[in-house]
N, C-alpha and C positions, 0 to 999 in steps of 0.2 A: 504494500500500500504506500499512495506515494502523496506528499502534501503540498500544495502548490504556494509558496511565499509570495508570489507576485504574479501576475494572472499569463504571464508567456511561455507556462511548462504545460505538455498537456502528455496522454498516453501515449505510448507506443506500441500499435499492434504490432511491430514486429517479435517484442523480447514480451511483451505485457509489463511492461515497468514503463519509465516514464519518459520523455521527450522534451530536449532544450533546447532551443533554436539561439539564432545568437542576432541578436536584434538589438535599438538603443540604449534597452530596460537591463537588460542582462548580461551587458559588456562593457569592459575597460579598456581605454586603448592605451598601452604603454605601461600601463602599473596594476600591478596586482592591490586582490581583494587582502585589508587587515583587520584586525580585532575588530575594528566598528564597523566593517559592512554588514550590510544589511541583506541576507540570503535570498536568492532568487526562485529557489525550489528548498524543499525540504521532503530527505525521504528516511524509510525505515532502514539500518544494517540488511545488506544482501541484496537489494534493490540494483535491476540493472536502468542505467541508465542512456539515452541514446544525445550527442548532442552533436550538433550541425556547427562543425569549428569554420572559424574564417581565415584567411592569410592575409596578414599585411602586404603581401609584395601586391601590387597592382593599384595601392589605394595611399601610397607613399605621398609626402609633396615632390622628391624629387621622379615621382612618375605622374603628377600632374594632379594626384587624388581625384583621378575620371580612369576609372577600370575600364568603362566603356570605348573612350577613346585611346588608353592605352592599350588595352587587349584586343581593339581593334585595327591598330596600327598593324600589329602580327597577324592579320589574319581572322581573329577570331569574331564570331560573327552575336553580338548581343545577347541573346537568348542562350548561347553557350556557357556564360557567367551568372555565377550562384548572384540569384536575386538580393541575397543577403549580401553579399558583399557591396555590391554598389546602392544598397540602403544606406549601410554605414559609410559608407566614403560619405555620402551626400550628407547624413546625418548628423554625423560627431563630432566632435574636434578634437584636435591634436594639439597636447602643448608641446613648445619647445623642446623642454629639457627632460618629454618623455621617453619610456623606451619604444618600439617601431610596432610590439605584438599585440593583436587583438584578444583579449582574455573572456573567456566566457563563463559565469558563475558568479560569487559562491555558490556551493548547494552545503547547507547545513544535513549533517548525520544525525539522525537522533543514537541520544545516548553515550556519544563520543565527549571523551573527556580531556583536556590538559593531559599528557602523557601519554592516552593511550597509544595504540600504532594502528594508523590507518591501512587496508590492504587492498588495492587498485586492483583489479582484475582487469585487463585491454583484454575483452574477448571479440573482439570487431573494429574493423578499421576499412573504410570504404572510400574508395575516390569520388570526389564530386566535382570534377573539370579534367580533362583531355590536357591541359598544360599547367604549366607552372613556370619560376622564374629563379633564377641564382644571381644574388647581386655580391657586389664589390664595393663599397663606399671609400671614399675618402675619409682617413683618420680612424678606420675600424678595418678589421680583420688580421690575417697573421703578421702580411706584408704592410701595414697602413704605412703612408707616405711612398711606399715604393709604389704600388698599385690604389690605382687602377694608372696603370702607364698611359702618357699623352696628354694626362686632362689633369687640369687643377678646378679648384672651385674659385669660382668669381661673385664678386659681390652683387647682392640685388636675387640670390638663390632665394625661389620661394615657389609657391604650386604654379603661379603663373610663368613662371620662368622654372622648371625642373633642368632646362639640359644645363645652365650653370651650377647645377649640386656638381660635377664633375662624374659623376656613377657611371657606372657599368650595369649594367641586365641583362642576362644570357638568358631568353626567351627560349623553352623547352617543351615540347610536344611529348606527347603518351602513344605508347604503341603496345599492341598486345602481339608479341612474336611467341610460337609454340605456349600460345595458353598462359605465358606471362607478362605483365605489365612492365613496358622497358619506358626509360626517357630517351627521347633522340636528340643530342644534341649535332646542331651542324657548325661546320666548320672550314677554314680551307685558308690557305698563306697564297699572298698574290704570286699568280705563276704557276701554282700546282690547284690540280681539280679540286671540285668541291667536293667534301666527306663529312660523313655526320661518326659520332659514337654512340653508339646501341650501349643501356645501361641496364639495370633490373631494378625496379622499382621495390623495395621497401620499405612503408610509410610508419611513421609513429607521431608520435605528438610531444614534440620539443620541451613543453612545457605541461606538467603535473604539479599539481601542489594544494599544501593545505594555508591558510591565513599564517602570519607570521604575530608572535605576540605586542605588537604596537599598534597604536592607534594614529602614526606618522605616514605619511607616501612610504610605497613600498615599489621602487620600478621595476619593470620587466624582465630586465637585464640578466644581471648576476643571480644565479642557484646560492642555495643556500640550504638548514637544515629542513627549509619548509620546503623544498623541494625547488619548482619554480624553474627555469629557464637550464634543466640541466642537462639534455639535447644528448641523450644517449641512445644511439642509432640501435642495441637493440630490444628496444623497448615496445614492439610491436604487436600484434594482434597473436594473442598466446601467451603474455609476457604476463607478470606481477611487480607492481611497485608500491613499496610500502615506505610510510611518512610518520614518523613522528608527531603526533596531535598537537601544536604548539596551543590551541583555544579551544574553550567547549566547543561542541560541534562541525569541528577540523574544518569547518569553511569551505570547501574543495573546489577547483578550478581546473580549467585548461586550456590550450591555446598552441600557437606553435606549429598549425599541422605541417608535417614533411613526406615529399615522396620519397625523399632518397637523402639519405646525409654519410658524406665517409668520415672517419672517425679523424674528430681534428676543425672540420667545418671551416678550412682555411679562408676563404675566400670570405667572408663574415656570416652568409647566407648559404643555406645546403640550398635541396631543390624544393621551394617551398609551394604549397599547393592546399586548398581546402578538404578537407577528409570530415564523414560522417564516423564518428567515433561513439561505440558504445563500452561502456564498461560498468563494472562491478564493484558494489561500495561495501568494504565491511569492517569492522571496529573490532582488535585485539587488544586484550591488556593482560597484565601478569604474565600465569606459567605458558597462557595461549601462543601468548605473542614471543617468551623467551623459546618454546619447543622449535618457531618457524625461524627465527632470525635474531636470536639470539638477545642479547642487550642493545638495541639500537639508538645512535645518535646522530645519524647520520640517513640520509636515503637508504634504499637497499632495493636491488633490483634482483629478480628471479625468471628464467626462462627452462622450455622443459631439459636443457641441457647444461646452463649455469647458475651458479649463484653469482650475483656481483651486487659486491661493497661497493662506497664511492667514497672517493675523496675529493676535499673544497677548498681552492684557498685561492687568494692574488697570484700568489706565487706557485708555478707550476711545479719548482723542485719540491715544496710544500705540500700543494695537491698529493703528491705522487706517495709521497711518505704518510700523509693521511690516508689515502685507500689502503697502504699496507697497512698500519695500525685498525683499519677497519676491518678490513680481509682478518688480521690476528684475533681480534676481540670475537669475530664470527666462528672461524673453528676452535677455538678455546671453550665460548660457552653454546657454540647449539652442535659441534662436530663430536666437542671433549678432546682437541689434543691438547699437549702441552703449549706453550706458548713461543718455546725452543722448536718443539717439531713443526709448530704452524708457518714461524718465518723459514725454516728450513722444507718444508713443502712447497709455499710459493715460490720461492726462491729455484726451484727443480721444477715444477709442473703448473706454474699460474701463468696468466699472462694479461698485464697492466696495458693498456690501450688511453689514449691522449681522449675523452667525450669533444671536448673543446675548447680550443684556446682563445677566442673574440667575445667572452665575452664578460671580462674585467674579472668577474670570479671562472679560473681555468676549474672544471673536472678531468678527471683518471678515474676511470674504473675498473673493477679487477673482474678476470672471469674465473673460478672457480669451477673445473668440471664437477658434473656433480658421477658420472659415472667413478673417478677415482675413487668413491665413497661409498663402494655396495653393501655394507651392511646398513647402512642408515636409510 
């Protein structure tokens, strides 16, 4: 049973749980929901949820904030683009100094407490447009200042002037080759023919998370314990990610959708695209939540093949020594080794992978097979 906070959630006959769209009422552009928002849906533990995420890239100032005329520039013909996106372009506003992601939520848990651990089930992840877009900005991503090569920004950038941002947008098509969804990017150096690269589509949603305990802006940007912007590629339809309850009723959110991200997300933007995302809400505490993941402080992400810790910091040599210390504290209290055999395990059989480094707080996360552990 599901309770509606604000009158733009309604059922979904798909799952028989409930439906969020993401509309004026029910979204943040640039900064997550905190301690004072005010919940958009509220439902019972277990409740699947279905909700219709947006992408910022197409609704940008430096792409004009007219999806219509920029996704029509490529080709694409109006009615191709989710009606919800160019509601909100028209709709909202963008402040300056916010971050670029459209967030959809809170949805309040009942019953979720301060402490508990929240436990995300993605059992569904659906495309909602044939293209997508991977930007390069000035002053963000791996290379800022080196890239986007050729272009600087010039004064007077703003929606009505976008090509003074200086940006890059590599505008990307979906193709379904042998039964799977690839991205086709094209390409080609003056003088040799033109070529695209055939991709495989793997989507997830960049951003999960529950309320952070303040009642200050909280922006989109940097991940954190509340989860938030932490862009771990394989967090996809099958996966588990469990949060940390920082407020009663874990507040929960998301945003971010991605077709495709390689681990790293150099360029500042993966392949970003709208996805209908349904998932699974459920509230652990005590020996519940110590049996699955042990003493958590940190995100923690599950797939039917890994476990993975994360780690958070500015600093990536930082990050990287937090996943380990996470990674430890997990097979120490939900595996039972030692804490000698744990860093001496990963250290032989784990393997730490860079989440992302654009976006001021870097993640590393570790993948833990869970096959090396068949008694458990």
């Amino acid at each position: 049973m599901t309770t509606v906070a604000a009158g733009s959630a309604t059922s979904d006959p798909a799952t028989g749980g409930a439906f969020l769209p993401s509309t004026p009422e029910t979204v943040r552009w640039g900064f997550l929901p905190n301690a004072a928002a005010r919940p958009v849906l509220r439902v019972a533990p277990g409740t699947a949820v279905t909700i219709d995420t947006v992408s910022h890239e197409g609704i940008m100032e430096d792409q004009g904030r007219d999806p219509v005329g920029y996704f029509g520039a490529h080709g694409v013909r109006p009615e191709e683009i989710p009606a919800d996106q160019v509601a909100l372009a028209a709709g909202l506003e963008h402040a300056a100094d916010a971050g670029p992601h459209v967030v959809t939520g809170p949805i309040h848990i009942d019953g979720a407490r301060a402490g508990d651990v929240l436990r995300v089930r993605v059992v569904g992840l659906r495309l909602r447009a044939t293209f997508g877009v991977i930007s390069n900005r000035h002053g963000r991503g791996c290379l800022a200042g080196e890239f986007p090569e050729g272009t600087v920004r010039q004064p007077g950038a703003d929606r009505d002037h976008p090509d003074r941002y200086g940006s890059v947008h590599t505008f990307v098509r979906t193709r379904t080759v042998g039964g799977v969804d690839h991205g086709v990017l094209p390409f080609g150096n003056p003088g040799l023919p033109a070529a695209q690269a055939v991709f495989p589509l793997a989507p997830f949603l960049g951003i999960m998370g529950v309320a952070p305990d303040t009642t200050g802006p909280v922006g989109s940007v940097p991940p954190g314990a509340h989860g938030g912007n932490h862009d771990i590629a394989l967090l996809g339809a099958g996966s588990t990610f469990y949060l940390p309850v920082q407020v009663d009723g874990g507040l929960f959110y998301v945003g971010d959708p991605h077709y495709a991200q390689g681990d790293g997300e150099v360029a500042l933007t993966a392949l970003e695209a709208p996805l209908r995302a349904t998932v699974v809400l459920d509230v652990l505490r005590g020996a519940a939540a110590d049996r699955l993941v042990g003493v958590l402080r940190e995100p923690f992400g599950e797939t039917d093949q890994y476990w993975i810790p994360v780690g958070l910091d500015r600093d990536l040599d930082e990050a990287m020594r937090r996943a380990t210390r996470a990674a430890i504290g997990f097979l120490s209290t939900r595996v039972g080794m030692s804490r000698a055999n744990a860093l001496a395990y990963l250290s032989a059989a784990a393997d730490f992978a860079v989440s992302q480094v654009v976006d001021d707080v870097k993640g590393v996360h570790c993948k833990i097979r869970k096959s090396d552990f068949p008694s458990l």
